[in-house]
VEXLUMPA-156641 format. One line per field, with one value per atom (N, C-alpha, C): z, x, y; atom name. Coordinates in steps of 0.1 Angstrom, whole numbers, plus 5000, padded with zeros to 4 digits. Last residue first. Layout:
N
pz	(Z	...)
px	(X	...)
py	(Y	...)
atom	(CA	...)
//
This chain:
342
pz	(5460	5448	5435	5482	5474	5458	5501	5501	5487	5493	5494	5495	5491	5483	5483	5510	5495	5491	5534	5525	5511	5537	5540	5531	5539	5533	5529	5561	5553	5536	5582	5579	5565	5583	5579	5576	5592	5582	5575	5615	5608	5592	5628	5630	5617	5629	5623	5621	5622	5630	5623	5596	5602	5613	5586	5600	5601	5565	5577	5592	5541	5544	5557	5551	5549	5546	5557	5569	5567	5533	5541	5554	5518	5516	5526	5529	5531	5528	5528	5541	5541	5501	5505	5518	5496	5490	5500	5510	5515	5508	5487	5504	5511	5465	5467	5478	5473	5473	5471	5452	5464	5464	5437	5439	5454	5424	5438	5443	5398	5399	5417	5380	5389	5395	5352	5360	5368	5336	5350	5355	5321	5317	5327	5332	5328	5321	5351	5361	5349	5333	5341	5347	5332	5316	5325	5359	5355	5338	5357	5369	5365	5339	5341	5349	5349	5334	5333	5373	5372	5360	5383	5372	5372	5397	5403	5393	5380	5388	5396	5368	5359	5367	5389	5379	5376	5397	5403	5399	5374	5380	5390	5375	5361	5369	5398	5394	5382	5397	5403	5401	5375	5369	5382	5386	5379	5373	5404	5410	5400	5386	5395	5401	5377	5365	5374	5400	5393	5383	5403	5411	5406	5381	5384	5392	5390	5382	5387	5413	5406	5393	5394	5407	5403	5370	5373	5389	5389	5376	5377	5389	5391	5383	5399	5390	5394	5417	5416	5400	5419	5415	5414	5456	5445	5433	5484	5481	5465	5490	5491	5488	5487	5478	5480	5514	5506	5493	5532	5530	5519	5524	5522	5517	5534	5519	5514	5564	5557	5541	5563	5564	5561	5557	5554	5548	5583	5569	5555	5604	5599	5587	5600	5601	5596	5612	5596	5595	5635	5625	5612	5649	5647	5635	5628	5635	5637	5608	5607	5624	5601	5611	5612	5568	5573	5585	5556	5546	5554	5560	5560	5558	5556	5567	5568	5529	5536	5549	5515	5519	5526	5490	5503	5505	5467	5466	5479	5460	5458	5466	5451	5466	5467	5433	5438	5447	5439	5424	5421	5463	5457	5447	5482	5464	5466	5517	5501	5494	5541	5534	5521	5549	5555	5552	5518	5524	5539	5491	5500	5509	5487	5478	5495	5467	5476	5476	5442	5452	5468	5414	5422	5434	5379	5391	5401	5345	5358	5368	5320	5328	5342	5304	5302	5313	5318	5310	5310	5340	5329	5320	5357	5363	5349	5340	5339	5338	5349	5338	5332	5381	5375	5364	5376	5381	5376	5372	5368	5369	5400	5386	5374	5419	5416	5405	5407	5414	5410	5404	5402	5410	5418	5424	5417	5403	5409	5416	5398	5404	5403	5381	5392	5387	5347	5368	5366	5327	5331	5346	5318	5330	5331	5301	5298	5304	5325	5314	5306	5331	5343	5332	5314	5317	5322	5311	5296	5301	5328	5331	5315	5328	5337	5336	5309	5304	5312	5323	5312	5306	5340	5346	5332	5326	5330	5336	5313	5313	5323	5338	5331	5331	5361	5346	5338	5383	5378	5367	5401	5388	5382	5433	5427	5411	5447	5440	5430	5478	5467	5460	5507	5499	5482	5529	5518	5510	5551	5551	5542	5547	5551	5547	5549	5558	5561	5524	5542	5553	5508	5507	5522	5511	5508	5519	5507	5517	5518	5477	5487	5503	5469	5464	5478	5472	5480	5476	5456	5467	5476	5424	5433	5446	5428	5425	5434	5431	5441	5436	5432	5425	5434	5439	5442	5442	5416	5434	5444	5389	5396	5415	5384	5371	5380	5388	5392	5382	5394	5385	5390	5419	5411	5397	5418	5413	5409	5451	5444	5432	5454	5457	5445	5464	5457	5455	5472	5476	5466	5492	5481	5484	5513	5512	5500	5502	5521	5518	5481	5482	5489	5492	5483	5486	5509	5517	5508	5485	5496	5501	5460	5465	5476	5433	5432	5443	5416	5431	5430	5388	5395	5414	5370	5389	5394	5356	5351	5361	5365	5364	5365	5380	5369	5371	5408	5398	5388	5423	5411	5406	5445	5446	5434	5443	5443	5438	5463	5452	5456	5458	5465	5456	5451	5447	5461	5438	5447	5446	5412	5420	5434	5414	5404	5405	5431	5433	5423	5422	5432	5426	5418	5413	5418	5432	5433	5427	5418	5425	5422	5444	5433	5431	5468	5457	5447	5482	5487	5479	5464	5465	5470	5440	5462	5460	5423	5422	5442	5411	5409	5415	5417	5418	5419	5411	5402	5401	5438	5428	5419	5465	5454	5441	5496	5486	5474	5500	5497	5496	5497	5513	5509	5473	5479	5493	5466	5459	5467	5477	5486	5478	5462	5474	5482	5435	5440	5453	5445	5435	5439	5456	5459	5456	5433	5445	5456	5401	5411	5424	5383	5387	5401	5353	5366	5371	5348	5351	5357	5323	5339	5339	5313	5315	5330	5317	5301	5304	5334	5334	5322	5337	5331	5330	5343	5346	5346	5323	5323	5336	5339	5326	5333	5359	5356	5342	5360	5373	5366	5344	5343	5352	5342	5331	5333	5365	5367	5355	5355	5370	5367	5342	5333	5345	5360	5346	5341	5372	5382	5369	5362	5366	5367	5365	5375	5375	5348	5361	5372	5320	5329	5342	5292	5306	5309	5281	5285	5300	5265	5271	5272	5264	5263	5270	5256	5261	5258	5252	5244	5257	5248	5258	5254	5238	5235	5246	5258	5251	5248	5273	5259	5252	5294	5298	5288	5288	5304	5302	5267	5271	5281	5286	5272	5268	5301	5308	5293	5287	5295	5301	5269	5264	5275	5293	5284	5280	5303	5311	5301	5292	5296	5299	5290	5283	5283	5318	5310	5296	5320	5329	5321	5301	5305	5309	5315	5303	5300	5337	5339	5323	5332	5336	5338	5297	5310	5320	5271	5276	5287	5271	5265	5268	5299	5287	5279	5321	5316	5302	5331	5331	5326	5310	5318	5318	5303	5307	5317	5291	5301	5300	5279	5278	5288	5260	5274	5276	5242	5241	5251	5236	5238	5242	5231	5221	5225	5268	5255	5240	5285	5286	5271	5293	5292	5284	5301	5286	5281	5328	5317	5304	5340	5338	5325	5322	5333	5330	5311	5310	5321	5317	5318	5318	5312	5300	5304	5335	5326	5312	5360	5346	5338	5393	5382	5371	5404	5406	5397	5393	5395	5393	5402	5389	5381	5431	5424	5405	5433	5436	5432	5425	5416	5419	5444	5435	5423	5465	5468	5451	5463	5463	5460	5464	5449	5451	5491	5477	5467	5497	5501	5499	5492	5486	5488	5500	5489	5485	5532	5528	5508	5528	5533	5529	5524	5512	5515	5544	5533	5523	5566	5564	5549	5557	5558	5558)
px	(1210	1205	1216	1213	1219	1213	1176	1194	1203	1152	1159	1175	1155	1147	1149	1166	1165	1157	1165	1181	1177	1139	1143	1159	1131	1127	1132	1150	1151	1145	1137	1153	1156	1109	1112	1130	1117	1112	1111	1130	1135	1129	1106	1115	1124	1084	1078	1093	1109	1098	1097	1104	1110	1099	1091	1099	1104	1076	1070	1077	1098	1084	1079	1114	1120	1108	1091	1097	1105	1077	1069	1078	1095	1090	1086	1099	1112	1104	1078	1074	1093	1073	1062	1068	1095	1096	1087	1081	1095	1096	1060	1059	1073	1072	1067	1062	1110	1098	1090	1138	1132	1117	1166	1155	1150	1195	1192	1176	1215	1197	1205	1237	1233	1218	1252	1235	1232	1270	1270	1258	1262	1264	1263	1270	1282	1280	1245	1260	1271	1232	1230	1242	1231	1236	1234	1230	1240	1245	1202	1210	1230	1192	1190	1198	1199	1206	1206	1185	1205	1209	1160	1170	1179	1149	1155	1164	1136	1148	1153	1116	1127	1141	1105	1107	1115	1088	1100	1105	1075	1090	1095	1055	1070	1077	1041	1049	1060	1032	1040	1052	1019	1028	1041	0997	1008	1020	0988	0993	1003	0976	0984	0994	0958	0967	0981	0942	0948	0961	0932	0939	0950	0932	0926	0931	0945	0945	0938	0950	0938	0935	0978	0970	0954	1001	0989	0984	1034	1018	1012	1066	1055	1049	1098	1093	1072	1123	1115	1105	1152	1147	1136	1162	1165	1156	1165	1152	1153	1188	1188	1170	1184	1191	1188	1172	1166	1174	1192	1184	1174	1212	1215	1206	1203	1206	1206	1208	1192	1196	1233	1224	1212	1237	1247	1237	1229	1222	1231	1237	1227	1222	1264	1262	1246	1264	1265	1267	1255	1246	1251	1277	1265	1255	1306	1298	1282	1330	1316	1311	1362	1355	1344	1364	1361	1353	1365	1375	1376	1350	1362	1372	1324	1323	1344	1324	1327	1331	1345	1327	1335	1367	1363	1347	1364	1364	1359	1366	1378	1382	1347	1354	1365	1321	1333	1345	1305	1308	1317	1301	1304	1308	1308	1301	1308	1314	1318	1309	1290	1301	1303	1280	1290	1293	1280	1271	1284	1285	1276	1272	1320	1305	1300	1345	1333	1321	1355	1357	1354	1359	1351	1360	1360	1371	1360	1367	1360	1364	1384	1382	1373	1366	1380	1375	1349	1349	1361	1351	1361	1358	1331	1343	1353	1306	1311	1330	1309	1308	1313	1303	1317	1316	1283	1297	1303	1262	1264	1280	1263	1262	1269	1261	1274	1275	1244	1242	1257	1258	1250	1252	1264	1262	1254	1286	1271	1273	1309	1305	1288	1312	1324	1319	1301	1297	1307	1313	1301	1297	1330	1332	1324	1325	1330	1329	1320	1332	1335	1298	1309	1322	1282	1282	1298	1282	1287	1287	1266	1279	1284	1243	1248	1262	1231	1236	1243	1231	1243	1242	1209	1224	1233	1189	1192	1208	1187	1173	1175	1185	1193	1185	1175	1170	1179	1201	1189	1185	1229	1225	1216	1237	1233	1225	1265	1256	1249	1281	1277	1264	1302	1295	1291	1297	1300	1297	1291	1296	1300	1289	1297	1301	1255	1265	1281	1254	1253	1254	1262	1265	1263	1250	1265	1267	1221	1222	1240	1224	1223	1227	1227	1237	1236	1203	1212	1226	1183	1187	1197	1194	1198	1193	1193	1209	1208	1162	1175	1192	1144	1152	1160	1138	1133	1138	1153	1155	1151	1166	1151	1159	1186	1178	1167	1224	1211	1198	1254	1241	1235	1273	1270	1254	1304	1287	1285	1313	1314	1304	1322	1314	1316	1359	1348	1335	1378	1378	1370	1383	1379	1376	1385	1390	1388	1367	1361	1370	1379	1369	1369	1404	1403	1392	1397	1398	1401	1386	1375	1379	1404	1403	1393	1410	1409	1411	1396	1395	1396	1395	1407	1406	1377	1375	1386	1381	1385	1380	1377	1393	1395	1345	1360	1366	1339	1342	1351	1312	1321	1324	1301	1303	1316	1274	1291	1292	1256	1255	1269	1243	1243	1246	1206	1217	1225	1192	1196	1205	1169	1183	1186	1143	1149	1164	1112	1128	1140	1080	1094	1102	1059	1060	1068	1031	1043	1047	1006	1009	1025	1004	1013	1006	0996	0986	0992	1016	1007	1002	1025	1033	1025	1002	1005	1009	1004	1006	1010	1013	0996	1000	1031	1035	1021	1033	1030	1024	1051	1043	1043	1059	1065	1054	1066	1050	1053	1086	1086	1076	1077	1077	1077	1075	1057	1064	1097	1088	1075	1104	1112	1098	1096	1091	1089	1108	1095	1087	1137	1133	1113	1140	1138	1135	1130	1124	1122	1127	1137	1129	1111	1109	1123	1097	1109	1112	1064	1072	1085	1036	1046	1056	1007	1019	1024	0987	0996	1003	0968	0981	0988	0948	0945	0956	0938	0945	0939	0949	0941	0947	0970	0963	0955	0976	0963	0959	1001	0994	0982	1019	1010	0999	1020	1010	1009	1036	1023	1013	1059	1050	1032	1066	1058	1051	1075	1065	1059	1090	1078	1065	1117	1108	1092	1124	1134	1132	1116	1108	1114	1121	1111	1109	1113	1122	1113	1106	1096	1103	1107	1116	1103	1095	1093	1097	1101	1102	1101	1076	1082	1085	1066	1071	1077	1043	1053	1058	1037	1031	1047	1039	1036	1029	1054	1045	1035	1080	1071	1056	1093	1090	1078	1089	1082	1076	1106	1098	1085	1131	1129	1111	1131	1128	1122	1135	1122	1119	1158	1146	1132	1174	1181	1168	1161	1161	1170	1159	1144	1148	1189	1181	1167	1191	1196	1194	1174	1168	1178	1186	1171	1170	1212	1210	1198	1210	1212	1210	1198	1214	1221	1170	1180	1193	1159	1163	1170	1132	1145	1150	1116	1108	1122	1102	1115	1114	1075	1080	1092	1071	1077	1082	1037	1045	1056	1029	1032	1037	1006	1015	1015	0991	0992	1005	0998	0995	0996	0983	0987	0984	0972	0983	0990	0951	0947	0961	0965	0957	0958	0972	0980	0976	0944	0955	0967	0923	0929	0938	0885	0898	0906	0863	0865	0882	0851	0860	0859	0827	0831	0834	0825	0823	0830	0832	0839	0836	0806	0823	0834	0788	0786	0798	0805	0798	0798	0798	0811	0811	0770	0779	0795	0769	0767	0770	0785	0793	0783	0769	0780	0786	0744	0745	0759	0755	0747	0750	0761	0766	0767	0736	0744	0758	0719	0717	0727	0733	0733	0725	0730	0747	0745	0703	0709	0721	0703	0699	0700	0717	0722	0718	0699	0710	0719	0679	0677	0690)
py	(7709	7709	7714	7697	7694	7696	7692	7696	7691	7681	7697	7699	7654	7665	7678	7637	7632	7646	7657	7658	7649	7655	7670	7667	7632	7639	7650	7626	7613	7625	7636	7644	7635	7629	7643	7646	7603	7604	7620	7605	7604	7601	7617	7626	7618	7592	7604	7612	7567	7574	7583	7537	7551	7560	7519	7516	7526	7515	7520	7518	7507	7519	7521	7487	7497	7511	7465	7474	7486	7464	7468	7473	7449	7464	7470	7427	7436	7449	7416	7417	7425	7415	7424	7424	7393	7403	7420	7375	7375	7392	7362	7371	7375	7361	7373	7377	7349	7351	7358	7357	7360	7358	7354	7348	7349	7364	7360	7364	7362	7365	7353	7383	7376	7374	7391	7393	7385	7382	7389	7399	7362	7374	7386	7340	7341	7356	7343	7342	7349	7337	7351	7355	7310	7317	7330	7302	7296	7308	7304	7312	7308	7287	7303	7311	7263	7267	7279	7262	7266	7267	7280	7271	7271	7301	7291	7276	7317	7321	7313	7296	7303	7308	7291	7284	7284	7315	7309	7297	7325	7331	7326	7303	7305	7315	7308	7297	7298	7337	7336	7321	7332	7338	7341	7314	7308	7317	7334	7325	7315	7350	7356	7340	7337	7339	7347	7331	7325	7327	7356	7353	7340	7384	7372	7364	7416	7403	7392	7433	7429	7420	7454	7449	7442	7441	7449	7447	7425	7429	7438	7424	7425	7428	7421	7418	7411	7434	7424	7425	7442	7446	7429	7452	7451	7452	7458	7458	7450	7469	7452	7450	7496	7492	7476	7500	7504	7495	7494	7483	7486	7513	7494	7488	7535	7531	7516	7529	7533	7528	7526	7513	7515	7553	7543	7529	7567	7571	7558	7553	7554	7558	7564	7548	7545	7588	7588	7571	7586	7593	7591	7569	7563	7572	7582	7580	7571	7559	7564	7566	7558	7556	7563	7546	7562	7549	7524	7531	7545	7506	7501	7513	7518	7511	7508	7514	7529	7526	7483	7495	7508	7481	7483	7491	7459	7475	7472	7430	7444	7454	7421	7418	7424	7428	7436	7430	7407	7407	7417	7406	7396	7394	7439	7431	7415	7442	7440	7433	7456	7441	7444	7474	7469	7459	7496	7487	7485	7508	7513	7499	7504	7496	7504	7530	7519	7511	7535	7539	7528	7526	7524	7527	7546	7537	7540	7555	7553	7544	7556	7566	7567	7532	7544	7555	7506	7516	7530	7492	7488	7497	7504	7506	7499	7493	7505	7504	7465	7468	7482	7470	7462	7463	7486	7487	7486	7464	7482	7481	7454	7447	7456	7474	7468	7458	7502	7486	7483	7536	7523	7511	7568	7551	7536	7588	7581	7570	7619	7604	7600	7640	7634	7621	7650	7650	7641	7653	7662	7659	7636	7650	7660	7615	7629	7639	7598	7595	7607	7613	7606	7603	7606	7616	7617	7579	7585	7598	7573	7566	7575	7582	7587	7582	7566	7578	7589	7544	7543	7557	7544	7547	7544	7571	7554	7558	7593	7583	7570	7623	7614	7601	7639	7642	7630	7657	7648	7650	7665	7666	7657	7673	7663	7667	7688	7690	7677	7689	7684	7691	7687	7698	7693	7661	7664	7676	7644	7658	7671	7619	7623	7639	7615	7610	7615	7636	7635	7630	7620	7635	7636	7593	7592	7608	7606	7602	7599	7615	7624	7619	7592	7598	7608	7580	7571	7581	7598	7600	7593	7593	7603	7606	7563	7570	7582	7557	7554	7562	7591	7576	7570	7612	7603	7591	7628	7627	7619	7608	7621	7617	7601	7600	7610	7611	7607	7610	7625	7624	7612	7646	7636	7632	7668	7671	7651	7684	7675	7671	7721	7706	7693	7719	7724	7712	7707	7727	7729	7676	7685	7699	7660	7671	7681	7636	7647	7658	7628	7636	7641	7621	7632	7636	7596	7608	7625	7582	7589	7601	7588	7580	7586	7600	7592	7579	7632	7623	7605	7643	7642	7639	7638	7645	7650	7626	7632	7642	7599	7601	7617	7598	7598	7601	7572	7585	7586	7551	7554	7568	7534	7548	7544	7509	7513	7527	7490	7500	7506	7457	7466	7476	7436	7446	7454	7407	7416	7429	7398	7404	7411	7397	7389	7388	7383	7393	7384	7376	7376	7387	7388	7378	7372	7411	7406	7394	7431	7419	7412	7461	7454	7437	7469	7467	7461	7485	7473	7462	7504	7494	7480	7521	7521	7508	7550	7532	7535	7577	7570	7553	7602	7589	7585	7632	7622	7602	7642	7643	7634	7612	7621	7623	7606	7609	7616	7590	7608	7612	7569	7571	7589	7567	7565	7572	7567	7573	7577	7540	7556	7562	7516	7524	7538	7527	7525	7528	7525	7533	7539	7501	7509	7522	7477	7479	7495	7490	7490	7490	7461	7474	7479	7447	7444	7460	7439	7449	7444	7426	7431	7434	7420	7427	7429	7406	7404	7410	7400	7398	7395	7423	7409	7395	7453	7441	7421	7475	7464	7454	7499	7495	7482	7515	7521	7510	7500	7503	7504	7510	7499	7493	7537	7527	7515	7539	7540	7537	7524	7521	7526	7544	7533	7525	7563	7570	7561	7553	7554	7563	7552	7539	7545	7579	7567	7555	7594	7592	7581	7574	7584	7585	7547	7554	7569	7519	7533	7541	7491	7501	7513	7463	7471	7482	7430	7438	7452	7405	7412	7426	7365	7380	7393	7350	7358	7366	7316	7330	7339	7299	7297	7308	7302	7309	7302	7289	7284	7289	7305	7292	7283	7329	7329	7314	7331	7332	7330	7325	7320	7315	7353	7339	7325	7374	7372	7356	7373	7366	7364	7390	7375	7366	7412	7406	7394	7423	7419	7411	7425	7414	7411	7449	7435	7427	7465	7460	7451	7474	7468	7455	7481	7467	7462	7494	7494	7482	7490	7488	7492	7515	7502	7503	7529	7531	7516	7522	7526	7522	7505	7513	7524	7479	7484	7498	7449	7469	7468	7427	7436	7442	7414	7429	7427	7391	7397	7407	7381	7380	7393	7346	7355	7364	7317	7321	7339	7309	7301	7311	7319	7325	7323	7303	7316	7320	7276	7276	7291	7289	7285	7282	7292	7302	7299	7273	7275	7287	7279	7277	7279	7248	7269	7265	7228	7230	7248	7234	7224	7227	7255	7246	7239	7260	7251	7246	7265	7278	7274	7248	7265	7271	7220	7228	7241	7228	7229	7229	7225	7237	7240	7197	7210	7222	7182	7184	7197	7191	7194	7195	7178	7190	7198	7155	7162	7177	7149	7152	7155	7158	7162	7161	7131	7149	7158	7112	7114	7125	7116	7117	7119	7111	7127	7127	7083	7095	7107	7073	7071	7079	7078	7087	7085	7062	7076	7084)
atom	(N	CA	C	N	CA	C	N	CA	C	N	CA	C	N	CA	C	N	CA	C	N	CA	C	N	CA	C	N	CA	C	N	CA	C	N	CA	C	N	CA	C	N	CA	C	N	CA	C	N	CA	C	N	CA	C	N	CA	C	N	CA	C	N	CA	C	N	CA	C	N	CA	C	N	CA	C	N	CA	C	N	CA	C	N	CA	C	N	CA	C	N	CA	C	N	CA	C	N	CA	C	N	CA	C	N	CA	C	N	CA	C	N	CA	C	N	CA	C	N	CA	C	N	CA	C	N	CA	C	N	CA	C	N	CA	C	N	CA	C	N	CA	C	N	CA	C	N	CA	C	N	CA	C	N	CA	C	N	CA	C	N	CA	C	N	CA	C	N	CA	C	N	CA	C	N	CA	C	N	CA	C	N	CA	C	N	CA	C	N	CA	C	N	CA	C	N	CA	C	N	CA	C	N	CA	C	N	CA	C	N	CA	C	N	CA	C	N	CA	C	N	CA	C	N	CA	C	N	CA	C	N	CA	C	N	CA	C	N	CA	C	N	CA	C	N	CA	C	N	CA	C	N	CA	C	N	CA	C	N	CA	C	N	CA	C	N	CA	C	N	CA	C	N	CA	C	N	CA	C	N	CA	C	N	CA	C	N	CA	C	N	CA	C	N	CA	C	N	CA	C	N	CA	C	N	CA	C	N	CA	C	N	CA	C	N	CA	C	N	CA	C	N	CA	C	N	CA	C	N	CA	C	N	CA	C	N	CA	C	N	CA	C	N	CA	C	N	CA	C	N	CA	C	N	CA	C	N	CA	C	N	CA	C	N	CA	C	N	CA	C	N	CA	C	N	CA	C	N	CA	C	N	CA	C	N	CA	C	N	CA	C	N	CA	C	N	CA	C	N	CA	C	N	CA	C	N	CA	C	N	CA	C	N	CA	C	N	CA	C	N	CA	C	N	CA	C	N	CA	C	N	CA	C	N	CA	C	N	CA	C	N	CA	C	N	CA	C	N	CA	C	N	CA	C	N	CA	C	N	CA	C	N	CA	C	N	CA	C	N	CA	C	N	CA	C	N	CA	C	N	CA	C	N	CA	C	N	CA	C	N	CA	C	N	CA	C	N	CA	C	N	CA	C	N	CA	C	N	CA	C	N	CA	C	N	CA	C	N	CA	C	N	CA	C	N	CA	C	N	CA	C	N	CA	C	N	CA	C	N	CA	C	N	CA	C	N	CA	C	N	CA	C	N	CA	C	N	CA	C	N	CA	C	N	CA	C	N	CA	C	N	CA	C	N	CA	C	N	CA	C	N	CA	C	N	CA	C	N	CA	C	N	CA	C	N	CA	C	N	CA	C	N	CA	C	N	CA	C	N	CA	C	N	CA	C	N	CA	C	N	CA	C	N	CA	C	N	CA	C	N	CA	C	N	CA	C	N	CA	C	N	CA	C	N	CA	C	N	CA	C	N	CA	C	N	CA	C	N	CA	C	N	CA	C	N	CA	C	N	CA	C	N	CA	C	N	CA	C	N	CA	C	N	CA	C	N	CA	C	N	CA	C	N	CA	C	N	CA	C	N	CA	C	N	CA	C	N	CA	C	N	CA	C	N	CA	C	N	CA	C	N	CA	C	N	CA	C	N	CA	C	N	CA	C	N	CA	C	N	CA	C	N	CA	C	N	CA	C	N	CA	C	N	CA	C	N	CA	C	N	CA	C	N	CA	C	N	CA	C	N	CA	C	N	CA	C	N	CA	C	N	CA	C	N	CA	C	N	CA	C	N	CA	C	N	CA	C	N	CA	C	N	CA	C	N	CA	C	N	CA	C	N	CA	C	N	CA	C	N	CA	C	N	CA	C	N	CA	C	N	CA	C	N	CA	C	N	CA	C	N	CA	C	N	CA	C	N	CA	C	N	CA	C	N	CA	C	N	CA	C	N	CA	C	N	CA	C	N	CA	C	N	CA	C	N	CA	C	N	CA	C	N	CA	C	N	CA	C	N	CA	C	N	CA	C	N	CA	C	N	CA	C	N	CA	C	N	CA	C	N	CA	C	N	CA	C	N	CA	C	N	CA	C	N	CA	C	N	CA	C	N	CA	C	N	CA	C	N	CA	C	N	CA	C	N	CA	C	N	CA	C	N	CA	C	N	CA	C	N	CA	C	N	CA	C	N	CA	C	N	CA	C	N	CA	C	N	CA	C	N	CA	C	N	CA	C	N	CA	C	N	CA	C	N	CA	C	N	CA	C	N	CA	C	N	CA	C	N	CA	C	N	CA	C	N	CA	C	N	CA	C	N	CA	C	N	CA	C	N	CA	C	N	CA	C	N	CA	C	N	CA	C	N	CA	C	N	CA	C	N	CA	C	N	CA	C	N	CA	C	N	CA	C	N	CA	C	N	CA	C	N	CA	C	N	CA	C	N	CA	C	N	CA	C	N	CA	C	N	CA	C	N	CA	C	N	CA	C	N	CA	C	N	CA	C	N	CA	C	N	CA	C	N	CA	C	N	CA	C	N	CA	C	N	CA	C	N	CA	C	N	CA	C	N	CA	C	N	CA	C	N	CA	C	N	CA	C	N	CA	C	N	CA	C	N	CA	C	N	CA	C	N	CA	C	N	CA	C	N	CA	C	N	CA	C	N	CA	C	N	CA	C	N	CA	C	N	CA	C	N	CA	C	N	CA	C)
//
């Protein structure tokens, strides 16, 4: 008796799996075979997004057995193609390397236009880390901090929208230290902000210290500081602020607010609502790929460093630099990335 209960109850068992598992349904990776992948940079060509998207494509192309093709669509700091991709299909043909902070702050400002809720992403990992280096021209004539703080006129930097990380981590710099400034937005990427800077249309910005170090060899630009309490790995040069100006606790805080927004870096995500599967292997080739030493090794020599982050590791840094402000420092947080320094 029990022998033929244990055998319906098998039967049973394996037709139900049957049901949720036909036979010859395709898997994620078959799905992927032949097709062809979009990643979107939500910025201009020859900047460091689209540097990175294109150190990674082939890589990720290999693994994937499908085409990967990058696709430049600047605007909005990012948050113009954010949101195509947000509202397009989701099927996982397309994804995104996106500036962590850029993204989030957006949603924390609630900023017009912004269609995409960070929650909802699906996360792939973290392709870089980043900090961010205070760079001016020559043609500023400031060529060291305590110039600036003395300066006899405001300072002007550039930035892609207010939202953005340049120009609000520029803002947050401006008020931490006291700064009479004017922040100049609307620029497609940080290389047109760095051709600005070189022909003296603004002082200074802050790109990633990847950025930087590349720029800062460009005629007429020089790093000041790296935004953080520790030196660039890829700067060990250039003193932080923290080194360079005894900071009160309030201007310490707006310092490390930036940090951690900036240590958000730049991850690499999907549509929301992808099939879970296809979600789950696209999470496998990115960490695949960002953990190769041949990959991490040809990034190294084209100074794109990749510091590989989990997708839960990733959602659980977003989630404190968004909801860890009180009600008060989220109004002063709002009140200087958007109103002040215009």
């Amino acid at each position: 008796m029990f022998k033929k209960c244990l055998q319906r109850a098998l039967a049973a068992l394996f037709a139900l799996c049957a049901l949720a598992a036909p036979a010859g349904a395709e898997t994620a990776a078959e799905f992927y075979k032949g097709k062809v992948v979009k990643l979107v940079v939500g910025y201009s060509a020859g900047g460091g997004y689209d540097a990175y998207a294109r150190l990674l494509a082939p890589h990720l192309e290999s693994r994937l057995g499908a085409q990967v093709v990058v696709e430049n669509r600047p605007g909005g700091g990012g948050n113009l193609a954010l949101n195509q991709v947000v509202a397009g299909k989701p099927d996982g043909l397309t994804i995104m390397l996106i500036g962590g902070a850029t993204a989030s702050f957006s949603q924390v400002l609630e900023a017009p236009g912004v269609r995409f809720q960070m929650g909802r992403l699906g996360f792939l990992g973290r392709v870089a880390d980043e900090k961010r280096v205070l760079l001016m021209s020559e043609a500023a004539g400031i060529g060291s901090l305590e110039e600036m703080l003395n300066a006899q006129r405001p300072i002007r930097f550039g930035g892609t929208a207010r939202t953005a990380t340049i120009g609000a981590g520029t803002a947050f710099i401006a008020e931490a230290l006291g700064l009479e400034a004017q922040i100049i937005v609307g620029y497609k990427g940080s290389k047109e902000i760095a051709l600005a800077a070189i022909r003296g249309e603004i002082d200074g910005f802050i790109p990633s210290d990847s950025s930087a170090r590349r720029y800062g060899k460009e005629e007429g630009l020089k790093p000041l500081a790296v935004l953080s309490r520790e030196r660039s790995s890829l700067m060990p040069d250039v003193p932080t602020f923290f080194e360079l100006a005894e900071l009160t606790p309030e201007q310490a805080w707006w310092i490390d607010y930036s940090d951690a927004l900036f240590g958000l870096g730049r991850p690499l995500v999907t549509t929301p609502d992808i099939p879970a599967d296809r979600l789950a292997f696209l999470q496998q080739v990115t960490r695949e790929v960002l953990t190769d030493p041949a990959v991490i090794a040809e990034a190294q020599a084209a100074k794109r460093p990749i510091s590989y982050l989990s997708p839960e590791a990733v959602k659980q840094s977003i989630n404190r630099v968004m909801d860890g402000l009180t009600d008060e420092e989220l109004a002063r947080v709002r009140h200087v990335a958007l109103e002040k320094f215009q």
